[in-house]
C-alpha positions in Angstrom: 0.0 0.0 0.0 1.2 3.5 -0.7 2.1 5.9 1.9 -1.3 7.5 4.2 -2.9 10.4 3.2 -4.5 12.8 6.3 -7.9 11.7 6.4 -8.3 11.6 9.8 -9.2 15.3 10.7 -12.6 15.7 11.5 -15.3 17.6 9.0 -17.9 16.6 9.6 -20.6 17.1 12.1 -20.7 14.1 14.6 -24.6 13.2 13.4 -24.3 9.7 15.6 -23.9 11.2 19.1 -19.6 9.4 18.5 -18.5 8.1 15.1 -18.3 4.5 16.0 -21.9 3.5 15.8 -22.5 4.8 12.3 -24.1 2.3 10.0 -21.0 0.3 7.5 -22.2 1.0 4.0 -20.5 -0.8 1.4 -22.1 -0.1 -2.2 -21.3 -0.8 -5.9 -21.7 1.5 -9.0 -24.8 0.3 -11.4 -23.9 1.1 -14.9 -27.3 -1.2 -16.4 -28.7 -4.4 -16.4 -25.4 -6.0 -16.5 -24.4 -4.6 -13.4 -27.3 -5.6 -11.4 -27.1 -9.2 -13.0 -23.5 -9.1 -11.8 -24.3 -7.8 -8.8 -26.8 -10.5 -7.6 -24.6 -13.5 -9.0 -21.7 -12.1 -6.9 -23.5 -12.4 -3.5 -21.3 -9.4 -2.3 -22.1 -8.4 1.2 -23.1 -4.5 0.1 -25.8 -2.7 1.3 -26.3 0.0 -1.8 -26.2 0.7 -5.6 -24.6 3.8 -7.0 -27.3 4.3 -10.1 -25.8 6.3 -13.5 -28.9 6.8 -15.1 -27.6 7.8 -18.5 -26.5 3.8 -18.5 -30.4 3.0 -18.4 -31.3 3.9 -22.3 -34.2 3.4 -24.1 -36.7 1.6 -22.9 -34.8 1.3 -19.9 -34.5 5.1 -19.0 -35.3 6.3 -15.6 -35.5 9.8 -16.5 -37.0 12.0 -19.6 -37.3 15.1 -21.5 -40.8 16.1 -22.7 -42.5 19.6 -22.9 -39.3 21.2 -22.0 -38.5 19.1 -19.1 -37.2 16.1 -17.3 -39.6 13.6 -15.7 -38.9 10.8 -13.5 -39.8 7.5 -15.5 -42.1 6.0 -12.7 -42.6 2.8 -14.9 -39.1 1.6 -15.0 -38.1 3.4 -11.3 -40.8 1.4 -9.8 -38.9 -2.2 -11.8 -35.4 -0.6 -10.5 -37.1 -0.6 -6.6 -38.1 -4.6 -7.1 -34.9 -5.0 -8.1 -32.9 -3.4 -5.7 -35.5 -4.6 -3.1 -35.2 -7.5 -4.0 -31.2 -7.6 -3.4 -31.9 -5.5 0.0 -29.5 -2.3 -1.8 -30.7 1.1 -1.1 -30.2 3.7 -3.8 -28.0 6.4 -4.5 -28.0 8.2 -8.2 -24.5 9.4 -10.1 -24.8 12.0 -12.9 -20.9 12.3 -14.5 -22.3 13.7 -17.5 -22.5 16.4 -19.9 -26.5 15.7 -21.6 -28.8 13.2 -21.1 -31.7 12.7 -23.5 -29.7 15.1 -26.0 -29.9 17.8 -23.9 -27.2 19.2 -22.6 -26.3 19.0 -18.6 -23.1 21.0 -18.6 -22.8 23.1 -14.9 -19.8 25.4 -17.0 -22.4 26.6 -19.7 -24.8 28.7 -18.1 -27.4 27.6 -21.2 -27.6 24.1 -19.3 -28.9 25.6 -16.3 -32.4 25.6 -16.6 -32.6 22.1 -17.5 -30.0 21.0 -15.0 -32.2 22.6 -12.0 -35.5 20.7 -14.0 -33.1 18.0 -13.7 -32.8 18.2 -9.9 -36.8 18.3 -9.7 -36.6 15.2 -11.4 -34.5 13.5 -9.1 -35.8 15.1 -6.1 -39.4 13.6 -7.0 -38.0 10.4 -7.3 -36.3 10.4 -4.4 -39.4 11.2 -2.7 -41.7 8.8 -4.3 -39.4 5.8 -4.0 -37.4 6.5 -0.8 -34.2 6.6 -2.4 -31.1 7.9 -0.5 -30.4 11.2 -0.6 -26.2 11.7 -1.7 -26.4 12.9 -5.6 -22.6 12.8 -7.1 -21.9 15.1 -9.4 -18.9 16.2 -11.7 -17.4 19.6 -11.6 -18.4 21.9 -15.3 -16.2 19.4 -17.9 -14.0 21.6 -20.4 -13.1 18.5 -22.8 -14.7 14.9 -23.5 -13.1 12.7 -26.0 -14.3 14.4 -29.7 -16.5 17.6 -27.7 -15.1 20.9 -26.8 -17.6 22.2 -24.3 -15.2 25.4 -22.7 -11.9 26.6 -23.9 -9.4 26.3 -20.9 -8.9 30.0 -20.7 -12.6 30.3 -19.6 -11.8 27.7 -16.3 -12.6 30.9 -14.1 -16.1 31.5 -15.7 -16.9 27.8 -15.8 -16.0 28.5 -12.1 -18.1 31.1 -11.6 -21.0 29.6 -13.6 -21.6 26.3 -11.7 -21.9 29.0 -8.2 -24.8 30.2 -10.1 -25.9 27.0 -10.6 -26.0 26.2 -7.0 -27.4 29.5 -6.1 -30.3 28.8 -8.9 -31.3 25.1 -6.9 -31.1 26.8 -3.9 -33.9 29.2 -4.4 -35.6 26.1 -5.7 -34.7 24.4 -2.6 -35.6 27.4 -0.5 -38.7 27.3 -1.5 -39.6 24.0 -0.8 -40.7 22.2 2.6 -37.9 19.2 2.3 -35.2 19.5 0.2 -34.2 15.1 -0.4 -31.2 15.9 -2.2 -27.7 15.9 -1.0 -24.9 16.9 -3.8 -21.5 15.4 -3.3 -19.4 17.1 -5.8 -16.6 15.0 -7.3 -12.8 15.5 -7.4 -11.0 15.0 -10.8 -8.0 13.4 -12.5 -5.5 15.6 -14.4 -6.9 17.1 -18.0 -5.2 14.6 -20.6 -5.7 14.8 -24.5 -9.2 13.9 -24.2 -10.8 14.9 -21.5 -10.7 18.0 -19.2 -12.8 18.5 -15.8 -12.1 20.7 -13.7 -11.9 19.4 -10.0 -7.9 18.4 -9.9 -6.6 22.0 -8.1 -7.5 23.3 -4.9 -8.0 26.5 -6.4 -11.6 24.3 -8.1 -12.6 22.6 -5.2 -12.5 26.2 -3.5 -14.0 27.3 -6.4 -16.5 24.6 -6.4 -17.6 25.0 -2.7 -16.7 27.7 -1.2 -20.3 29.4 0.2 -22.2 26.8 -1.0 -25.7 25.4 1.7 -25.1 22.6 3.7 -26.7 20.0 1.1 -23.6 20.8 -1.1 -20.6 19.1 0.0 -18.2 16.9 -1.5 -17.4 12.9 -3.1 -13.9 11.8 -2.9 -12.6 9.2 -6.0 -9.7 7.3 -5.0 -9.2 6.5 -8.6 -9.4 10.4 -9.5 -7.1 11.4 -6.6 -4.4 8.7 -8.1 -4.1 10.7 -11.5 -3.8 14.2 -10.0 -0.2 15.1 -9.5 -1.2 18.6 -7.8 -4.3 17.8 -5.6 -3.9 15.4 -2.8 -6.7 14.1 -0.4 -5.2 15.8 2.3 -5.7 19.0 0.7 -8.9 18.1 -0.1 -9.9 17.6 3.6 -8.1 20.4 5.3 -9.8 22.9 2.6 -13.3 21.3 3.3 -12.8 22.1 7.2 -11.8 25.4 6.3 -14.9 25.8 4.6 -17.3 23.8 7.2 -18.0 21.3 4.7 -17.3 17.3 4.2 -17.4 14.8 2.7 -20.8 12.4 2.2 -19.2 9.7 -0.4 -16.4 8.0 -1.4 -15.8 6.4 -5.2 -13.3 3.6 -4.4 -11.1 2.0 -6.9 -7.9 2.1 -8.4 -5.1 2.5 -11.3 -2.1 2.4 -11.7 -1.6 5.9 -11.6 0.4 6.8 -14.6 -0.5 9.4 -17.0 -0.7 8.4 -20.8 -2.8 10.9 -21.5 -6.1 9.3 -22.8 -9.0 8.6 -20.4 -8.2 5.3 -20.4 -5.9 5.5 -17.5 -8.9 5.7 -15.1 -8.8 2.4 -15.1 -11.8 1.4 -12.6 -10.1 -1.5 -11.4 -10.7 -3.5 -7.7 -8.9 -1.5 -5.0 -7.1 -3.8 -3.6 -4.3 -1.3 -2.0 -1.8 -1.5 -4.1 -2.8 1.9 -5.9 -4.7 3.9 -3.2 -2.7 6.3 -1.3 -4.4 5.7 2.3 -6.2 2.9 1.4 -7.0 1.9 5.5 -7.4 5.7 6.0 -10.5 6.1 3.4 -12.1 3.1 5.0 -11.5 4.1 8.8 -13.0 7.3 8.1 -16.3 5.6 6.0 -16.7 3.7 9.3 -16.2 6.5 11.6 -18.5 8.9 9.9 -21.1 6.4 8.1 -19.5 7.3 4.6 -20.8 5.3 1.8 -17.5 3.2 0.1 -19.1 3.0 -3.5 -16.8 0.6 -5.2 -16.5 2.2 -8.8 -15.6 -1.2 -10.9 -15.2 -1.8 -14.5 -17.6 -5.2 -14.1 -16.6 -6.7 -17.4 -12.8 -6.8 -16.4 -13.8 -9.5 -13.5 -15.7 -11.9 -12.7 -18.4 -12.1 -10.0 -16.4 -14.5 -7.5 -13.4 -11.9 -8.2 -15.8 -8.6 -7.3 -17.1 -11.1 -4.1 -13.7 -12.2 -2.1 -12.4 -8.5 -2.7 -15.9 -6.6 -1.4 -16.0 -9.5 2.0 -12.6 -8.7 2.4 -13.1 -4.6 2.4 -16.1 -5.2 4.5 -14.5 -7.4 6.9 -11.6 -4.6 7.6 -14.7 -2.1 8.3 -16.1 -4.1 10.9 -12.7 -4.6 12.5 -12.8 -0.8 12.6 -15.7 -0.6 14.0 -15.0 -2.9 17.0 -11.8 -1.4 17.4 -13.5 2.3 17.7 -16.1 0.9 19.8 -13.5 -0.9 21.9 -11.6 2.1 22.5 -14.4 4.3 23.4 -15.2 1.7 26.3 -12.0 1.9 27.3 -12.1 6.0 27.4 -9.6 6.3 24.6 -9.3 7.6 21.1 -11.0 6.2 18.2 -8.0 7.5 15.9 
């Protein structure tokens, strides 16, 4: 394992009455049917799915665009809830993209906005209607993606400035609203390479990115990101979120072997088994402490279900260590650190 990274300074409010108690939750990314059917034949001891709805296409979609906004797709929700009931996984969404439904979804451009925040409705009645769990991932405004230039580079400050407005547009919406069942974990990214460029990698955008923001904004940390940014570490990540008052509500976990080629192939979505992850017992020691959802962010196709199964009991089994340990030293009036 490589050398620990600081993520043991505390963030985040202590919602538990101590950190020890907090629920373990273990979860899996759901790109499609594939995924779920992988999922189930895996047996993995996980206790949610990570949904990317722009994976569910056709007559699959969970969410549409008619009359000049998105709907929640109640039909094919309601068959993702048997599913996932089924399975005993509660449900998380992920939205790393720049359109759905050909429209475009781009936080930079501030001609996205209006049907990002009918996006957010969307989700938010969902939520509602099928219980779902509140943490939304997000990815900072995207610059580049493989053969579409959304942003040129030199306009990083206004793409900056543009997804502020964003937030500040949903939180009127929000504001005016009795319960607000959305929580938006924004996502750290991996260096800009030839074809692709998010912003996300400096500290300079996750100031940027959070920096006055309401409490239901707050951040998602991807081990896999962190690995392919040379100038953003975790621990910069965390110490600028206490700065701030925020924290952070998700962790993608996975890994790469953290070398640059300059494609977006080299986020490589592969099991974290340690080798890769800078910190690897720190992110999980601070998912236990603080009820963080580990999301395992795994290419499913490059492994088979017994693969994904031994590596998930194994990561769960080093939570619940931590747990009894924590809880073992709080009985013995010591430190949970």
């Amino acid at each position: 394992m490589k050398k620990a990274e600081g993520l043991y300074r505390p963030v985040k409010p202590k919602l538990y009455g101590f950190p020890a108690v907090a629920p373990i939750r273990l979860g899996m990314h759901c790109r499609g049917q594939h995924d779920f059917n992988f999922i189930r034949a895996s047996r993995a001891p996980l206790s949610l799915v990570e949904i990317k709805p722009e994976k569910f296409q056709g007559k699959q979609k969970l969410f549409f665009f008619q009359n000049g906004e998105f709907r929640p797709h109640v039909e094919n929700l309601g068959t993702l809830v048997a599913q996932t009931r089924e399975m005993a996984l509660d449900v998380q969404f992920h939205f790393p993209i720049q359109e759905l439904e050909g429209i475009g979804l781009n936080p930079g451009l501030r001609d996205d906005h209006l049907a990002i925040v009918s996006l957010f409705l969307a989700i938010a009645e969902a939520n509602e209607q099928f219980n779902f769990l509140p943490n939304v991932t997000i990815h900072p405004p995207t610059l580049m993606w493989r053969d579409k230039r959304f942003i040129h580079p030199l306009d990083a400050g206004r793409a900056l400035e543009n997804n502020r407005r964003l937030l500040e547009k949903l939180g009127n919406t929000a504001g005016g609203r009795k319960k607000w069942p959305i929580r938006i974990g924004i996502e750290n990214q991996a260096d800009p390479t030839i074809d692709s460029h998010g912003l996300g990698y400096l500290p300079l955008h996750i100031r940027g990115l959070l920096v006055g923001t309401p409490n239901w904004v707050q951040a998602t940390v991807d081990s896999g990101h962190r690995n392919l940014s040379g100038r953003l570490s975790v621990t910069q990540i965390v110490e600028m979120l206490a700065d701030m008052g925020k924290w952070i509500i998700n962790f993608h976990f996975h890994e790469n072997e953290g070398q640059v080629t300059h494609t977006a192939d080299d986020d490589l979505h592969r099991l974290p088994l340690g080798e890769h992850i800078h910190g690897y017992l720190n992110y999980l020691n601070r998912a236990v402490q603080e009820g963080i959802p580990i999301i395992l962010e795994v290419n499913t196709r490059d492994y088979n279900p017994v693969q994904f199964m031994v590596v998930s009991c194994g990561i769960r089994y080093l939570m619940e260590k931590i747990k009894e340990e924590n809880l073992a030293a709080i009985k013995a009036g010591k430190s949970y650190t």
